[in-house]
N, C-alpha and C positions, 0 to 999 in steps of 0.2 A: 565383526567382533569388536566389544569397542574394549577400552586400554589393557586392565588390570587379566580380561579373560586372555587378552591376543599374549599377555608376559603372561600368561600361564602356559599357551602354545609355545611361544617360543623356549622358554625352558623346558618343555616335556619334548621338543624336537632335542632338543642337547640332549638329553639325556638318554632316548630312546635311540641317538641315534648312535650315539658311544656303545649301547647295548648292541646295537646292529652289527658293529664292526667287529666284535668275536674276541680283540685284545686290546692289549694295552702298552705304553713303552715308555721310559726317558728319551730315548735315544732321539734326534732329530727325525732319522729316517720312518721311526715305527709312528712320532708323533702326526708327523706329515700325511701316515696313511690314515692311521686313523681321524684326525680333523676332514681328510679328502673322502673317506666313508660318510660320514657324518653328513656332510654338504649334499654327497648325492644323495643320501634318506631323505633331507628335508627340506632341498631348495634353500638355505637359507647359509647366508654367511658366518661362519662358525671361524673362533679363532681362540687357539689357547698357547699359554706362553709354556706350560710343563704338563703334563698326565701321565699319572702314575696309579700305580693298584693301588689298593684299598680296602679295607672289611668289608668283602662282599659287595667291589664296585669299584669307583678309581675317584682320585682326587685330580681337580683340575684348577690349575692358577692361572691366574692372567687370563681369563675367560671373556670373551667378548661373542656379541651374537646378536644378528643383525640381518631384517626382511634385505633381500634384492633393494627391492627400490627405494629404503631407507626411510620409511617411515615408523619402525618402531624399532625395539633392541633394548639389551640393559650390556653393560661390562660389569664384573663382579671379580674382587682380590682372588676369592676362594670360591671352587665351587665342589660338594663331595655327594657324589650316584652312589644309591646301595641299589642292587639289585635282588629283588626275591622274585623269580620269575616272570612273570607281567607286571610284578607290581613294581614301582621306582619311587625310593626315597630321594628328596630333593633337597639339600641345604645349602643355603645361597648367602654368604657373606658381606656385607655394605654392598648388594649391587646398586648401580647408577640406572634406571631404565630410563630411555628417550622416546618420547613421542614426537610426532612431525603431524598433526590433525592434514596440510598439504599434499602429502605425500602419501597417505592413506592408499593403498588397492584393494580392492574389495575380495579379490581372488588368491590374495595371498595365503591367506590362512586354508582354503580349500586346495591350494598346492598343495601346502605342505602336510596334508589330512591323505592326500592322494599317492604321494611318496610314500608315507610310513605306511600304507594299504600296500603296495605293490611288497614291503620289505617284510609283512607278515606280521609289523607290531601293531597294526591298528586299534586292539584291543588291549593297548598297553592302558594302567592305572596310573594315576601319578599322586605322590604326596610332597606338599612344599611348605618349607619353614624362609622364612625371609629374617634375618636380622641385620637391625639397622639400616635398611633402604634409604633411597632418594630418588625422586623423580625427576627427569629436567625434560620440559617442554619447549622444544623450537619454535623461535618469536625470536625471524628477524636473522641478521649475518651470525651472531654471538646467542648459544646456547645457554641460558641460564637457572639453575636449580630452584624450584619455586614450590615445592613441597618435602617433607618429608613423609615416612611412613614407617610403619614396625608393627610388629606381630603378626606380620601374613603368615594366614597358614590355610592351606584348602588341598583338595584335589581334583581331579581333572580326567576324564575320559575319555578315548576319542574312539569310543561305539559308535558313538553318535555324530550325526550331522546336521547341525554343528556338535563341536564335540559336547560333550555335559560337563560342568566344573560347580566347584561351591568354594570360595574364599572367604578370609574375613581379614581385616585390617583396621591401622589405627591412621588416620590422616593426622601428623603432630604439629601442631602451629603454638610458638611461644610457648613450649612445655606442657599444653593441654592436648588430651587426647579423643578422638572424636572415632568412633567406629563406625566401620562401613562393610557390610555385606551381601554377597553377590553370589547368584547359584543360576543354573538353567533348568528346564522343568521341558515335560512335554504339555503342549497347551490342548485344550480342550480339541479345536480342530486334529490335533494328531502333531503338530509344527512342533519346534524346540522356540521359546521362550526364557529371554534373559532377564534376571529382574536383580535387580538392585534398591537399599535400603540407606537410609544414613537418618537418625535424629535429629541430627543439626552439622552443618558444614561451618567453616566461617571463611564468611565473602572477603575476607580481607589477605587472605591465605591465595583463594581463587581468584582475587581480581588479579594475580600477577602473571596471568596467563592470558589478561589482553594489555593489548600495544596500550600506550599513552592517548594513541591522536583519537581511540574510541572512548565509548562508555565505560569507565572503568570503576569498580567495586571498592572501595576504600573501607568499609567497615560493615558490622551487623551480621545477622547469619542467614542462612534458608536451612527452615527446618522440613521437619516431616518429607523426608524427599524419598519418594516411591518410583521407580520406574521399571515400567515391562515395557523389555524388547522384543518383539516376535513378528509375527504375521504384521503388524499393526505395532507403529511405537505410541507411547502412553506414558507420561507421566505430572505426578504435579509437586507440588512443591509452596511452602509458605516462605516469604520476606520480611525478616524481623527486624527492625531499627537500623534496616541496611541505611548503608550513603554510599553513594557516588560521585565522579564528578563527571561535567559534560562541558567538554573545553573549560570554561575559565570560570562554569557554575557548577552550583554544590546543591547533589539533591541530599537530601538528611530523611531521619525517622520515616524509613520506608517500610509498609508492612501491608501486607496482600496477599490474595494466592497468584502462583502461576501453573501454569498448565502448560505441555508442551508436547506434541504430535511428529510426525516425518514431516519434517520441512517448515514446522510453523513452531510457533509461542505466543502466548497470550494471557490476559486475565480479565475477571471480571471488573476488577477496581484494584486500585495498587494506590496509599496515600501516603503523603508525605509532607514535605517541605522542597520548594524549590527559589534557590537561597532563601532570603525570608518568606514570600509568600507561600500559602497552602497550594499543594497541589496534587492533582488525581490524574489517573493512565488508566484506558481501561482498551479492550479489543484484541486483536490477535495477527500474527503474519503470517504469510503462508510462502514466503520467497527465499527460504532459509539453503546456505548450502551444507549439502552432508557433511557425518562425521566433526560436526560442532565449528566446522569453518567457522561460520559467519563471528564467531569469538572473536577469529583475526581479522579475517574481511569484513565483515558487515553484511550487510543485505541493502538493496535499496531500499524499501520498505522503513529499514529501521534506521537506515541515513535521512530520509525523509523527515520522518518522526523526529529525530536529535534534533534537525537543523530546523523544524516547524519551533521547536520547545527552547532553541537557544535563540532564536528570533522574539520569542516573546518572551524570555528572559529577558534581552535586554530593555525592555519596556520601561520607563522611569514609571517609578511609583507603585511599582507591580502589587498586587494584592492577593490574587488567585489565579490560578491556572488550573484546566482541564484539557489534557491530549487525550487522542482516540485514535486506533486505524481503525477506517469505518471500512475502507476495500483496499485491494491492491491498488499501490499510485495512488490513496485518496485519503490524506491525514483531515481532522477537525481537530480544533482548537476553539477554546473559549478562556477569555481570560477579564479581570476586573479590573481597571487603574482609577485612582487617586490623581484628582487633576485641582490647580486651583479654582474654577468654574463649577466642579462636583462631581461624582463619579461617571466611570463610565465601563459600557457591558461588551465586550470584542468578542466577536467571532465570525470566524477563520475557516476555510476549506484549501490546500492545499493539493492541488494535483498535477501530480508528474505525466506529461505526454507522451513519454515515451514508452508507458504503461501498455502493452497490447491490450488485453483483459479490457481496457478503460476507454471509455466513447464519449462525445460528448454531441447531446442536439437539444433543439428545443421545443415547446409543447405550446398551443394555443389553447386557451379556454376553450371548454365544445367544440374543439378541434375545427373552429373556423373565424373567420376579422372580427365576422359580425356575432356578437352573443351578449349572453347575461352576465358571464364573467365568472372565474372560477378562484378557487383558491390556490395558491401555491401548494400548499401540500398534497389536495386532491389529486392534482395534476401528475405530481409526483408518482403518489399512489397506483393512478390509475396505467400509467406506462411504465411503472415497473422500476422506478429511479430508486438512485442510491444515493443522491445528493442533489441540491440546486436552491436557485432563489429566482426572486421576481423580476422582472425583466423590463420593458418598456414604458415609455409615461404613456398613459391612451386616456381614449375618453371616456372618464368614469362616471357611471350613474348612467347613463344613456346607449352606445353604439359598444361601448367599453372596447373597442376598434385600436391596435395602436398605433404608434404617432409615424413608427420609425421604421427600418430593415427589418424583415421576421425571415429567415430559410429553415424549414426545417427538412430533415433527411435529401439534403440535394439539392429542395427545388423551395424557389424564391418565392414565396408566397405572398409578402408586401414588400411594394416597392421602397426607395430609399430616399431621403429627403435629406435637404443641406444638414444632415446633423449626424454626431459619432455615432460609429456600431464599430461591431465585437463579430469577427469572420474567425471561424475554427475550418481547417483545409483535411484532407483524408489523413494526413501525419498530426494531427492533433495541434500543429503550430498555429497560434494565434497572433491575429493582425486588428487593431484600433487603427481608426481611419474615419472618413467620411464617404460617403458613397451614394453615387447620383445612378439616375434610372435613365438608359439611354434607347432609345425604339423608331420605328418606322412602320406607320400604315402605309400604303400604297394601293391605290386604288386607280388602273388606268394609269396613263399617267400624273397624276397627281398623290404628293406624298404629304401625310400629316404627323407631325412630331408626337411619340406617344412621351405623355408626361406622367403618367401614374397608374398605379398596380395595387388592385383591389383597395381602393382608397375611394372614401364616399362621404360625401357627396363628390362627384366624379369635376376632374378637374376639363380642359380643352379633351384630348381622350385618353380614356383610362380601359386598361385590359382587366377583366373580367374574367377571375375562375372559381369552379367550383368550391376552391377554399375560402370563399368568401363568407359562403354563409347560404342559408336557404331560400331566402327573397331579400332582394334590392326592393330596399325601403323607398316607398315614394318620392318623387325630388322633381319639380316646377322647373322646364325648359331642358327636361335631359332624353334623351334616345338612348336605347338601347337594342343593338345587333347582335343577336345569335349566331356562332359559328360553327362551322364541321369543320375537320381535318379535308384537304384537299390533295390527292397525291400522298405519297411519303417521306416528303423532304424534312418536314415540318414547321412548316414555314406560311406554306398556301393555304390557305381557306375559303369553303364557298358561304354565303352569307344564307342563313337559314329563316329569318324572320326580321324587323325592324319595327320596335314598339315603341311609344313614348310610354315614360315611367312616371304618370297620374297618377296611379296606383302600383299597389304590390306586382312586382312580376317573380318568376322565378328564376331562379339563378340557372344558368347555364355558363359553359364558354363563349366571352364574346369581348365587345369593347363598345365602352358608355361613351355617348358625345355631352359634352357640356354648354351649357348658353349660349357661349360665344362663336359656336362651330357651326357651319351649314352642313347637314348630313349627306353623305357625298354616296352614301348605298344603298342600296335596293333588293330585296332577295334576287338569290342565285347571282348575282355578283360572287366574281373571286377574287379575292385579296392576297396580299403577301405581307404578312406581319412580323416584326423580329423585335427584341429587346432583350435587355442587358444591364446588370450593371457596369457603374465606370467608377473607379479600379474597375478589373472582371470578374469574376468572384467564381470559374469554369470549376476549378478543383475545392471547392467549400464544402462542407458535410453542414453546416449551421452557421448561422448569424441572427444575431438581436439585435436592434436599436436601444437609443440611450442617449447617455451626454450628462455634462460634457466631458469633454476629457479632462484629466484632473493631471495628470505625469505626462510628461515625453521625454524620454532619455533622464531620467532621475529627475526631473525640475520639472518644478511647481510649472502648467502650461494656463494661460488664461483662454478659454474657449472665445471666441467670435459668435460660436453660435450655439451657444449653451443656452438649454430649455429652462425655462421657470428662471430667469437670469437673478431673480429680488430671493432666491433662497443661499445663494453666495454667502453671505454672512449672518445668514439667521443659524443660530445652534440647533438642530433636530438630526431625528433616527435618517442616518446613509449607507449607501450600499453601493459596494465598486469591484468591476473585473479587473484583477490586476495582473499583467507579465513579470515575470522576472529576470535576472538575466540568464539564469539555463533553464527558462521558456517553461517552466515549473506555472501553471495558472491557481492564483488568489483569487478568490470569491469573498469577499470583508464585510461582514453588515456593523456598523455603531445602533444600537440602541439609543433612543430619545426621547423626550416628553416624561422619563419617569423621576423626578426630581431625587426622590431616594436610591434610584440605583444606578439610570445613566444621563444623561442631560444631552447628550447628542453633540455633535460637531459640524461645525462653519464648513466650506467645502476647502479650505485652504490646509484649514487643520487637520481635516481626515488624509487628504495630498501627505500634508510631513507623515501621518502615522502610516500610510501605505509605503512612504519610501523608508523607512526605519524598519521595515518587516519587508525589504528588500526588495521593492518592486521599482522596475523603471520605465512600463507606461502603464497609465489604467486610466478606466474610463467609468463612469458613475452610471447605475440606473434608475430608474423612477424611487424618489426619496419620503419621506414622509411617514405616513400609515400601511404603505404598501410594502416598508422594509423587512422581508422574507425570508429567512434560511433554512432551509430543510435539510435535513441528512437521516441516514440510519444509523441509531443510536445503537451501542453496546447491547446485543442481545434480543433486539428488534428485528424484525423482517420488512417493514418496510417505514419508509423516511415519515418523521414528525417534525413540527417546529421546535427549531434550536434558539432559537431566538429570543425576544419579547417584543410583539407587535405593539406599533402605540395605539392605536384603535382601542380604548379601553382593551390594552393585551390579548384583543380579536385579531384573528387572520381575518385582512381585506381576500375580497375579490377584485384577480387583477385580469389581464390579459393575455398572458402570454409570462416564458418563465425557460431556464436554461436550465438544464441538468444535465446527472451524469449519469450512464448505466454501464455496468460490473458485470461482464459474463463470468467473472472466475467462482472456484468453487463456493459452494456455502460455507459460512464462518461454522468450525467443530468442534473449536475446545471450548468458545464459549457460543454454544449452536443456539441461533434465537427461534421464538414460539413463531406459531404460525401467521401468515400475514393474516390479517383481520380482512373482510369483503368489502370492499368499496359499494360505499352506498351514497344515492341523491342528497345534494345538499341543497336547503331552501335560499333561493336566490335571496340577495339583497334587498331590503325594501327602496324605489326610487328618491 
C-alpha cells in the first residue's frame, strides 16, 4: 500500500481500535487499558498522552501511531473518533506523518486487516479531515520535513482486500497548492487497483526526498501524473522545464515523458540541456528496488547512466550529448566536441561485467576465417546482439581472413600472432595483452613445433579446422593431412588422407605443412597433437585481435608491435576496447574523414580522450573505414549503426566483430516494433 492509503490504515486502526475496546478514561489505569486494546486490534504501536469521551466518540491528545517495524506513522496534537456505528468520523489536527521507503513490510497492512477481522470491525467505514499536515521522510540519521499538505479528506473501507479508500489533498510548496487524488477500484480481472492523479507536482518540493550524492531535482514540474497500482504497476508522467544537478553538473529545461512499471522507468526522449550543451535520454531500466527505494539507493543501472553522463560532461568543448540504456549493464552515449583541428562525433558503450543478464562473444563473417566478408551490423543482427563493433585488421578485398586472436563461444578459432588482443574470461573480466600460439605435432618420435591456427597461406604447420571455411584455397608447396579423433583423450589422431593443395580441397580436421617442412605422415599414422595459447586463455568465453595497445595503467603505452604503425599520427575514424578501473568495459568509436562534423584522431589523442572517460588500459581495433558501432537503439529490436562510417557513410565489410547479447526481459514501457528478417547482402565488388 503505498503512503498516503497506508496513513489512512493506520488512522482507521486508531480509531477502530478505541471503538473495539468498549470505553474510555482520564485515569492512567483506564487509559493504559484502553491504548493496550487498541494495540492487540491492530498490531500496530499506538500511544496517547490523555483520552477522554466526546460527542459520540472520545478525544485523544498526544497521539502517536506507528507500523512494528517503523516504517510509517504520523503523531498528531489532537485527535477527535465520533462513532455512528460502523461508520468513524476522523479529525486529525497538524499531524506529522513519517515515512521510511527502507523500512517498508509488505505484510503490514494485511496484519493489521487481519486483527480488526478477528475483532468483528472489518467492515468498519472511515471519514477523515486532516488540517494542516506535514510529511517527513526518512533520509539518512536526522529526519527531515520536506512537504506539506492540507485539505485531506477521503474514506476508507476495509471490506476489501486490500482495503478500498478515495482521498484528496493539497501538496503546499511556497504558498501554491497543487491537488492530488487517490481511490481504489476493482480492476477488470476482479483485483483491487490503486490509482492516483496529480496535474502538476513541483520537482523542486520532491527533489528533497533524495540524498545530495544522487540525482537530485532542483526545479520544474512533472505533470499529468497518472498512475494504476494493481495486478501490474503503470504509470507515466510528463517533465516540464525540470533541472537537476548530477554531482557538480546542471542539467536545465527538461521536458519529456516518463513512464514507469514494477521495477523499471523509462522514456521515449527526455531533452534538455546539460550544462551548456544540448542534451537527450532516452530507454528504460528494469533494476529498480521496491516501494521507490532506488530514490535513496539508486539502482545500478541508473548509477551506470549518471557516471557514463558525468564522464562526458566533463569533456572540454562539449557541444551535444545523447545517453541511452540500451540493456541491463549496457549504457550508449554519443556526444559532439569542438576541438581546435574541427569537430568531433564520440560514441560510447558502457558495460558493467558484473551484469548477469549480459554476455559478451564474438562473431565471424559467414561464420568462418575464410569469406566474402560481412557487415558489422549483419552480424549483429543475425546472432541476435544488443550491442558491438568491428573487430580485427584482416585481409580486405580478398581472403577477408584476420590478422589476429579470434575465440568465439570457448573455442580458439585463430591463432594468435605477436600482436594485442582483448580475452573476456566466464566472469566477464577483461585482459589486454599479447598472446602467442604454443603446440606440438609428434609423430613417432619426432616432434614439430605447430606455429599457426587456421591461418593461410599455412606457415612451417598450421592446425586446420572446420572454422576455417569450406576449401583451403590452392597454395604452391603446401600438404595437407586429414584427421580423426583417435581414442578419447583428445589429443591422438589417426591420419586420414595426405593431399598436396594444387588445387581446392575441402576443409576438414587436420594440419597443413608449409615449403619448408618435409612431410613426415602417411595415412593411418597416429599422432598426438596439442596447442595453446601463451598466456593460457583455459577459462575465456571470447577474444579478438587488434592493436595496438593504446593505455596501460592510465598512460599513454607506445606499442612495439602496433599494426599499420604510419597511422600513429595521421588524424582518422578510431575504435578502442577500453577497461576501467571497476572493470566497467568502453567500446569508443571517433568518427573521421567528415570534415563538417568529425575530423578523427591521431592514436595519442584518442589514448588522452579514453583516459578522460576513465579508462586505464585499452587496446584499438582495425581503424579507418571499417570503424563500426552497433547498438539497439530506443525502441528498436534489433542493433543498427550508431555511428557514421567513413566509406562515403557505407558500413564496410569486415571480418569478424565483438558483441554483446541481453537475455533479460524485453524493454515494456517503451516496447520496440518487431525485429525486421535478416536478409542476403550483396558482397562487395573486388
Amino acid at each position: 500500500m503505498t503512503g498516503p492509503a497506508r496513513s489512512l490504515a493506520l488512522i482507521a486502526a486508531i480509531a477502530i481500535g478505541a471503538a473495539a475496546a468498549g470505553f474510555a478514561a482520564r485515569a492512567p489505569i483506564e487509559r493504559s487499558l484502553l491504548l493496550w486494546s487498541a494495540r492487540a486490534a491492530t498490531g500496530l504501536v499506538i500511544e496517547a498522552d490523555a483520552v477522554a469521551p466526546a460527542a459520540g466518540g472520545y478525544e485523544l491528545d498526544g497521539v502517536s501511531v506507528h507500523t512494528v517495524g517503523g516504517a510509517g506513522g504520523f503523531d498528531a496534537p489532537r485527535a477527535l473518533v465520533a462513532l455512528h456505528g460502523h461508520a468513524i468520523d476522523v479529525d486529525l489536527q497538524s499531524p506529522n506523518f513519517v515515512f521510511d521507503p527502507d523500512r517498508v513490510r509488505g505484510d503490514e497492512t494485511h496484519r493489521v486487516g487481519d486483527s480488526l477481522a478477528r475483532i468483528g470491525m472489518a467492515d468498519a467505514t472511515l471519514s477523515l479531515h486532516v488540517r494542516d499536515g506535514s510529511m517527513t521522510v526518512i533520509s539518512g540519521v536526522v529526519p527531515e520535513p520536506v512537504l506539506a499538505f492540507g485539505a485531506v479528506a477521503g474514506t476508507l473501507d476495509w471490506r476489501g482486500d486490500p482495503p478500498d479508500f478515495a482521498v484528496t489533498f493539497d501538496l503546499i510548496d511556497g504558498g501554491t497548492h497543487y491537488p492530488v487524488a487517490g481511490h481504489s477500484a476493482a480492476s477488470i480481472e476482479g483485483a483491487r487497483q490503486t490509482s492516483w492523479t496529480a496535474a502538476a507536482l513541483p520537482l523542486h518540493a520532491l527533489g528533497a526526498f533524495v540524498p545530495p550524492a544522487a540525482l537530485t531535482p532542483t526545479g520544474g514540474f512533472v505533470r499529468d501524473l497518472e498512475v494504476d497500482d494493481g495486478p501490474t504497476l503503470h504509470a507515466t508522467a510528463v517533465l516540464d522545464d525540470a533541472s537537476a544537478t548530477l554531482g557538480s553538473h546542471v542539467l536545465a529545461h527538461l521536458h519529456g515523458p516518463l513512464g514507469f512499471d514494477f521495477g523499471g522507468v523509462g522514456s521515449r526522449g527526455i531533452a534538455g540541456l546539460l550544462d551548456r550543451a544540448r542534451f537527450e535520454t532516452a530507454g528504460e531500466v528494469h533494476d529498480l528496488p521496491p516501494h521507490f527505494g532506488w530514490l535513496w539507493g539508486g539502482s545500478n543501472d541508473l548509477r551506470s547512466l549518471g557516471a557514463l553522463t558525468q564522464a562526458i560532461a566533463g569533456e572540454p568543448n562539449l557541444q551535444s550529448v545523447r545517453i541511452e540504456a540500451t540493456a541491463p549493464g549496457l549504457q550508449y552515449g554519443q556526444y559532439a566536441l569542438g576541438t581546435d583541428h574541427g569537430p568531433l562525433a564520440v560514441t560510447v558503450l558502457s558495460a558493467d561485467p558484473r551484469e548477469p543478464t549480459l554476455r559478451f562473444d564474438t562473431a565471424l563473417a559467414e561464420d568462418h576465417v575464410i569469406s566474402g566478408g560481412e557487415r558489422t551490423s549483419a552480424m549483429g543482427l543475425r546472432t541476435g546482439a544488443v550491442a558491438g563493433v568491428n573487430g580485427d585488421y584482416f585481409d580486405i578485398g580478398r581472403t577477408y581472413q584476420p590478422q589476429g586472436l579470434l575465440m568465439r563461444a570457448g573455442e580458439l578459432i585463430r591463432g594468435p600472432v605477436d600482436r594485442a588482443a582483448l580475452a573476456i574470461d566466464r566472469t566477464n573480466r577483461v585482459t589486454i595483452g599479447e598472446f602467442r600460439l604454443r603446440g606440438t605435432l609428434r609423430v613417432g618420435d619426432r616432434s614439430l613445433p605447430v606455429t599457426q591456427l587456421n591461418d593461410w597461406p599455412c606457415g612451417d604447420v598450421t592446425v586446420i579446422t572446420p572454422a576455417f571455411g569450406k576449401m583451403l584455397p590452392p597454395a604452391t608447396n603446401t600438404t595437407f593431412a586429414s584427421l580423426d579423433p583417435y581414442g578419447n583423450d583428445g589429443k591422438h589422431f589417426r591420419v586420414i588422407d595426405v593431399a598436396r593443395t594444387d588445387a581446392p580441397l575441402p576443409v576438414s580436421f587436420g594440419v597443413a605443412f608449409g615449403p619448408r617442412v618435409t612431410v613426415p605422415l602417411r595415412p593411418n599414422d597416429v599422432v598426438e597433437l596439442t596447442y595453446r595459447t601463451e598466456p593460457p586463455l583455459e577459462h575465456a568465453v571470447a577474444a579478438i585481435g587488434g592493436g595496438p595497445i593504446l593505455l596501460k595503467n592510465g598512460q599513454w603505452y607506445e606499442d612495439p608491435h602496433a599494426p599499420a604503425p604510419d597511422e600513429r599520427n595521421y588524424r582518422w575514424p578510431v575504435i578502442a576496447l577500453a577497461r576501467q578501473a571497476d572493470d566497467h568495459l568502453l567500446l569508443v568509436a571517433v568518427d573521421g574523414r567528415h570534415p563538417e562534423r568529425s575530423v578523427g584522431m591521431m592514436r595519442p589523442e584518442f589514448a588522452e580522450l579514453l583516459r578522460r572517460l576513465g579508462s586505464v588500459d585499452a587496446m584499438a581495433l582495425d581503424s579507418g573505414g571499417s570503424v563500426t558501432l552497433v547498438s539497439r537503439a530506443t525502441g528498436d529490436a534489433s542493433v543498427t549503426v550508431r555511428n557514421v562510417p567513413s566509406d562515403n557513410s557505407a558500413e564496410r565489410w569486415v571480418s569478424d566483430a565483438l558483441f554483446l547479447y541481453s537475455s533479460a526481459r524485453a524493454p515494456s514501457i517503451v516496447p520496440p516494433a518487431a525485429a525486421p528478417t535478416p536478409v542476403p547482402e550483396p558482397r562487395p565488388t573486388p
